[in-house]
MARVO-74696 format. One record per residue: residue number from 1; x, y, z of N, C-alpha, C in turn. Coordinates in steps of 0.001 Angstrom, whole numbers, plus 500000, padded with zeros to 6 digits. Layout:
<rs>
+-----+--------+--------+--------+--------+--------+--------+--------+--------+--------+
| num |   n_px |   n_py |   n_pz |  ca_px |  ca_py |  ca_pz |   c_px |   c_py |   c_pz |
+-----+--------+--------+--------+--------+--------+--------+--------+--------+--------+
| NUM |      X |      Y |      Z |      X |      Y |      Z |      X |      Y |      Z |
...
+-----+--------+--------+--------+--------+--------+--------+--------+--------+--------+
</rs>
This chain:
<rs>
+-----+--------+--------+--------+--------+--------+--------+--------+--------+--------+
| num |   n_px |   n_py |   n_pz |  ca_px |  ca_py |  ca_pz |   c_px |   c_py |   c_pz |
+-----+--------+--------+--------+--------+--------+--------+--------+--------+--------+
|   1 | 492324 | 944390 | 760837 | 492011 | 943696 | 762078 | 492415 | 942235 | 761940 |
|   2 | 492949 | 941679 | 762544 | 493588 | 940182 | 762746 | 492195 | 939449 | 763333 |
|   3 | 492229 | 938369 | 762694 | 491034 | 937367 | 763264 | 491458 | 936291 | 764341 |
|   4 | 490631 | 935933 | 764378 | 490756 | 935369 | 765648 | 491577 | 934024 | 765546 |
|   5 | 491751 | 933375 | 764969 | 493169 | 932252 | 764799 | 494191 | 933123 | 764300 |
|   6 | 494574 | 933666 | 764038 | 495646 | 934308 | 763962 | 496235 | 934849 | 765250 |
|   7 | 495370 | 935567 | 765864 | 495915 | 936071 | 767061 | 495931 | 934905 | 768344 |
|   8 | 495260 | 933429 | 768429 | 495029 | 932422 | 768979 | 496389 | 931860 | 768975 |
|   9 | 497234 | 931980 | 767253 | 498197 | 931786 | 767585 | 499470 | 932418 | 767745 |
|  10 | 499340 | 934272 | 768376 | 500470 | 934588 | 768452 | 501128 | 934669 | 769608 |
|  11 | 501963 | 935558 | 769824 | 502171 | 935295 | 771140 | 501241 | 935659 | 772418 |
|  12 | 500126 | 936536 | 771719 | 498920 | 936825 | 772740 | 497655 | 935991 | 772785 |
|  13 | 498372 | 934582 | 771968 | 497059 | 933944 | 772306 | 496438 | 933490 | 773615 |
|  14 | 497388 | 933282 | 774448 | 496779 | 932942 | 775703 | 496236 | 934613 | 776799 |
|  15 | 496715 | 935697 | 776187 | 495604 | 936988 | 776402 | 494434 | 936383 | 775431 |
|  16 | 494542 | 936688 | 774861 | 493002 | 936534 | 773889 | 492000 | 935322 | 774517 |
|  17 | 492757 | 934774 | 775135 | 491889 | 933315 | 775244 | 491473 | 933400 | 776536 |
|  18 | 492364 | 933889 | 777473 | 491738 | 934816 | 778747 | 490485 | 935852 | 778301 |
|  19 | 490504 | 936714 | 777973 | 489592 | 937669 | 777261 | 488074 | 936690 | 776744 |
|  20 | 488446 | 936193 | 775979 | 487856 | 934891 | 775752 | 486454 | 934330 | 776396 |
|  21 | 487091 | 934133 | 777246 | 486531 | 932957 | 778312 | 485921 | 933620 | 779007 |
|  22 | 486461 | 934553 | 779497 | 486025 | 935725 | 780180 | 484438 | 936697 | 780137 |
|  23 | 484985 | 937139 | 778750 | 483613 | 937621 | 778360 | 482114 | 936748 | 778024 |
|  24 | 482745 | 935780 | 777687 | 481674 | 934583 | 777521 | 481059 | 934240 | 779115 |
|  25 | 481780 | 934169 | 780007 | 481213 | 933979 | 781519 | 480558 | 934770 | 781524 |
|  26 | 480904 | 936072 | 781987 | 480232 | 937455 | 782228 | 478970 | 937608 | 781708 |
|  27 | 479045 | 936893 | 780168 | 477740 | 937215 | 779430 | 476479 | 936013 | 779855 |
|  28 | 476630 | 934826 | 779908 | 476162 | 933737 | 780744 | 475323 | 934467 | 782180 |
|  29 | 475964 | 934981 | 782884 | 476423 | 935573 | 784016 | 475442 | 936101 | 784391 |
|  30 | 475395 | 937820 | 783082 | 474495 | 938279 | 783566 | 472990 | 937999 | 782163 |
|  31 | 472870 | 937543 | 781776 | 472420 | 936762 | 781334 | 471147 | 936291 | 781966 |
|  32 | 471470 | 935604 | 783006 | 470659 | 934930 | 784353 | 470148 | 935905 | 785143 |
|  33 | 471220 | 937444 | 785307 | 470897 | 938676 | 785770 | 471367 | 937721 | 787769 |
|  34 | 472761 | 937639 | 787176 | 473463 | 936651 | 788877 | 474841 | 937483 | 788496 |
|  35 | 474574 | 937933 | 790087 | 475743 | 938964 | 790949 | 477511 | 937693 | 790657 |
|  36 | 478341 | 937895 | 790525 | 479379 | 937266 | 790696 | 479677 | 936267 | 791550 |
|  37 | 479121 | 936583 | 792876 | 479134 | 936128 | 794114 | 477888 | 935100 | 793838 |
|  38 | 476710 | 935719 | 793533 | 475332 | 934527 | 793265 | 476483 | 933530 | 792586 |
|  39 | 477005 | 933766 | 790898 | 477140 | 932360 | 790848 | 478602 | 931897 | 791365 |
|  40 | 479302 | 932271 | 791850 | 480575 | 931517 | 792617 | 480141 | 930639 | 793474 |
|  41 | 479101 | 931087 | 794225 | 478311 | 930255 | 795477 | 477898 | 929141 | 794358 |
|  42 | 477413 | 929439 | 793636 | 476085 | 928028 | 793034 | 477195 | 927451 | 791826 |
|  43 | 478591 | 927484 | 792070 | 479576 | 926648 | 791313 | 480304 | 925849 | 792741 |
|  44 | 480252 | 927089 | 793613 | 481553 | 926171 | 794780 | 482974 | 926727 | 794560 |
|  45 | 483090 | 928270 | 794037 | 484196 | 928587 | 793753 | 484178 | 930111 | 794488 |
|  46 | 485354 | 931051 | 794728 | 485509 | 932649 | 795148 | 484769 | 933161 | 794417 |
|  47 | 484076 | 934505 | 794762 | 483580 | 935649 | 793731 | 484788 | 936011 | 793321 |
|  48 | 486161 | 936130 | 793715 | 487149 | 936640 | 793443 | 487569 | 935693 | 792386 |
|  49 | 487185 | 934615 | 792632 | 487437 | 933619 | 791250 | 487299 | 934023 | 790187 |
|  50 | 485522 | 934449 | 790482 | 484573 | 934892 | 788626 | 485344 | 935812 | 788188 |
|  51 | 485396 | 936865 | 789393 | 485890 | 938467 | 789261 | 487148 | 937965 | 787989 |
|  52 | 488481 | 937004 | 788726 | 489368 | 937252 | 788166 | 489492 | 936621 | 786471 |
|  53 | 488295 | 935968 | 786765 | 488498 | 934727 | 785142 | 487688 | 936103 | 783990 |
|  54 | 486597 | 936856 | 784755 | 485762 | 937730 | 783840 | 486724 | 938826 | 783591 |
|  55 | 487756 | 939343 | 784150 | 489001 | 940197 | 783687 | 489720 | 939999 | 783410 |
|  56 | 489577 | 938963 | 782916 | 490517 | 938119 | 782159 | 492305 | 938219 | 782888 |
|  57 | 492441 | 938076 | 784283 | 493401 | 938014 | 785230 | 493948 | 936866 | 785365 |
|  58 | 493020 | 935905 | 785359 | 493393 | 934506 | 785717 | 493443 | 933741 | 784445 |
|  59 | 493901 | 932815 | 783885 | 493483 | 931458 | 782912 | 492581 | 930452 | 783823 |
|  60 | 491541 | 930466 | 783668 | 491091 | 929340 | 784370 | 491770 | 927949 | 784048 |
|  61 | 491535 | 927159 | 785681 | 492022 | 925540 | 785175 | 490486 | 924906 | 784756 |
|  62 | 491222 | 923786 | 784346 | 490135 | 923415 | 784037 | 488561 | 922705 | 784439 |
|  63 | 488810 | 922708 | 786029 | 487974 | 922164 | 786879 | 487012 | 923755 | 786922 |
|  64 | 487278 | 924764 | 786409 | 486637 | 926168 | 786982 | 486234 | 926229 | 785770 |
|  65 | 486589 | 925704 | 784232 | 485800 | 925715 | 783234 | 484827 | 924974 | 783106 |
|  66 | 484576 | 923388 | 783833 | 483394 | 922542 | 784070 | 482494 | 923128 | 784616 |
|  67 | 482837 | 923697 | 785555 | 481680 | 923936 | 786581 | 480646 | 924911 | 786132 |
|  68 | 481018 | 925667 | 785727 | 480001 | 926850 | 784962 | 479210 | 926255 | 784022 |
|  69 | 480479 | 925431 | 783108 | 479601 | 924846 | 781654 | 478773 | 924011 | 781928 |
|  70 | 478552 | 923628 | 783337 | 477607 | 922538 | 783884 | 476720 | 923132 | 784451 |
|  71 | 476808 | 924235 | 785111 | 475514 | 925382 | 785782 | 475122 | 925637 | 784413 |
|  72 | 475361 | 926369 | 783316 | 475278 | 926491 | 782199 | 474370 | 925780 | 781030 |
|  73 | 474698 | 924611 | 781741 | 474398 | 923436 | 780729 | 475162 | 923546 | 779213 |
|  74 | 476130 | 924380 | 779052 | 477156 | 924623 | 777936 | 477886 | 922880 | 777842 |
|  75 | 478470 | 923124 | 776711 | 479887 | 922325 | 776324 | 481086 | 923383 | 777020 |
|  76 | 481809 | 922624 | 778030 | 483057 | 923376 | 778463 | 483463 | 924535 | 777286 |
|  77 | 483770 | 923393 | 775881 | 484030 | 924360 | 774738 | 483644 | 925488 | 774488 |
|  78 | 482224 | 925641 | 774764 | 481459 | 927080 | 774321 | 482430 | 928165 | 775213 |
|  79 | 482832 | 927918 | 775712 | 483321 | 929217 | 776545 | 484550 | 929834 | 775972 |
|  80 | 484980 | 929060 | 775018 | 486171 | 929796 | 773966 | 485830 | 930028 | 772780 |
|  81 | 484824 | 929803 | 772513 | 483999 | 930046 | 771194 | 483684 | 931719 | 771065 |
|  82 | 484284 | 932067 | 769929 | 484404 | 933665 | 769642 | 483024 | 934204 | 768911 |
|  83 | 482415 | 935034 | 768321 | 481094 | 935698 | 768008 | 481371 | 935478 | 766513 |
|  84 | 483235 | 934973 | 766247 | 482870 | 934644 | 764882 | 482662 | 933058 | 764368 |
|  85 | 482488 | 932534 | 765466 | 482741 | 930713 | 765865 | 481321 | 930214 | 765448 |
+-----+--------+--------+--------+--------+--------+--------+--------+--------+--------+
</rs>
Protein backbone atom coordinates (compact mmCIF):
# COMPACT_ATOMS: atom_id res chain seq x y z
CA UNK A 1 0.00 0.00 0.00
CA UNK A 2 1.57 3.47 -0.90
CA UNK A 3 1.26 6.11 1.86
CA UNK A 4 0.05 8.99 1.71
CA UNK A 5 3.02 11.42 0.49
CA UNK A 6 3.87 9.29 -1.92
CA UNK A 7 0.74 9.19 -3.64
CA UNK A 8 0.33 13.28 -2.71
CA UNK A 9 3.03 13.29 -4.96
CA UNK A 10 2.10 11.29 -7.95
CA UNK A 11 0.33 11.98 -10.60
CA UNK A 12 -2.94 11.28 -8.53
CA UNK A 13 -2.16 13.56 -6.06
CA UNK A 14 -4.61 16.03 -6.78
CA UNK A 15 -7.35 12.74 -6.84
CA UNK A 16 -6.19 11.89 -3.49
CA UNK A 17 -6.41 15.33 -2.24
CA UNK A 18 -9.94 15.64 -3.67
CA UNK A 19 -10.80 12.36 -1.81
CA UNK A 20 -9.14 14.05 0.90
CA UNK A 21 -10.96 16.91 1.63
CA UNK A 22 -13.84 15.33 0.83
CA UNK A 23 -14.14 12.73 3.25
CA UNK A 24 -13.00 14.95 5.98
CA UNK A 25 -16.18 17.35 5.13
CA UNK A 26 -18.60 14.58 5.01
CA UNK A 27 -17.26 13.40 8.32
CA UNK A 28 -17.54 17.04 10.05
CA UNK A 29 -20.84 16.96 8.26
CA UNK A 30 -22.40 14.30 9.58
CA UNK A 31 -20.81 14.53 12.59
CA UNK A 32 -23.23 17.50 13.53
CA UNK A 33 -25.83 14.87 12.00
CA UNK A 34 -26.45 18.19 9.01
CA UNK A 35 -28.15 17.19 5.70
CA UNK A 36 -25.74 18.68 2.85
CA UNK A 37 -28.14 21.28 2.13
CA UNK A 38 -28.36 22.18 6.24
CA UNK A 39 -24.75 23.02 5.91
CA UNK A 40 -24.42 24.70 2.35
CA UNK A 41 -27.15 27.08 3.68
CA UNK A 42 -25.16 27.83 7.05
CA UNK A 43 -21.75 28.35 4.78
CA UNK A 44 -23.55 30.46 1.87
CA UNK A 45 -22.63 27.93 -0.71
CA UNK A 46 -24.91 25.04 -3.28
CA UNK A 47 -25.80 21.66 -1.68
CA UNK A 48 -24.51 20.76 -5.05
CA UNK A 49 -21.35 22.41 -3.88
CA UNK A 50 -20.94 19.97 -0.63
CA UNK A 51 -22.39 17.15 -2.83
CA UNK A 52 -19.57 17.82 -5.35
CA UNK A 53 -16.42 18.61 -2.94
CA UNK A 54 -17.74 15.26 -0.65
CA UNK A 55 -17.31 13.11 -4.08
CA UNK A 56 -14.58 14.28 -4.47
CA UNK A 57 -15.84 15.90 -8.16
CA UNK A 58 -14.78 19.23 -7.55
CA UNK A 59 -11.20 20.61 -5.98
CA UNK A 60 -12.49 23.09 -3.85
CA UNK A 61 -11.18 26.85 -4.15
CA UNK A 62 -10.16 28.13 -1.57
CA UNK A 63 -12.83 30.50 -0.33
CA UNK A 64 -15.13 26.97 -0.02
CA UNK A 65 -12.25 25.59 2.15
CA UNK A 66 -12.60 28.71 4.74
CA UNK A 67 -15.92 28.60 5.12
CA UNK A 68 -16.51 25.22 6.58
CA UNK A 69 -13.16 25.42 8.54
CA UNK A 70 -14.83 28.44 10.08
CA UNK A 71 -18.42 26.75 10.70
CA UNK A 72 -16.07 24.09 11.93
CA UNK A 73 -13.97 26.07 13.91
CA UNK A 74 -11.06 23.80 12.12
CA UNK A 75 -7.68 25.16 10.71
CA UNK A 76 -8.54 25.34 6.84
CA UNK A 77 -5.53 22.75 7.04
CA UNK A 78 -7.38 20.08 8.94
CA UNK A 79 -9.30 19.29 5.99
CA UNK A 80 -6.27 17.66 4.18
CA UNK A 81 -5.03 16.07 7.08
CA UNK A 82 -5.10 12.16 6.46
CA UNK A 83 -5.99 9.50 9.60
CA UNK A 84 -2.28 9.02 9.32
CA UNK A 85 -1.50 12.95 9.95
Amino acid sequence: MESAASILFSMDGKEYIKRLVGSNLKYLREERQLSQDDLAAMIDVTGRTIMNIENAGTFPKPETIYRPSRFFDISPAELFLSEEE
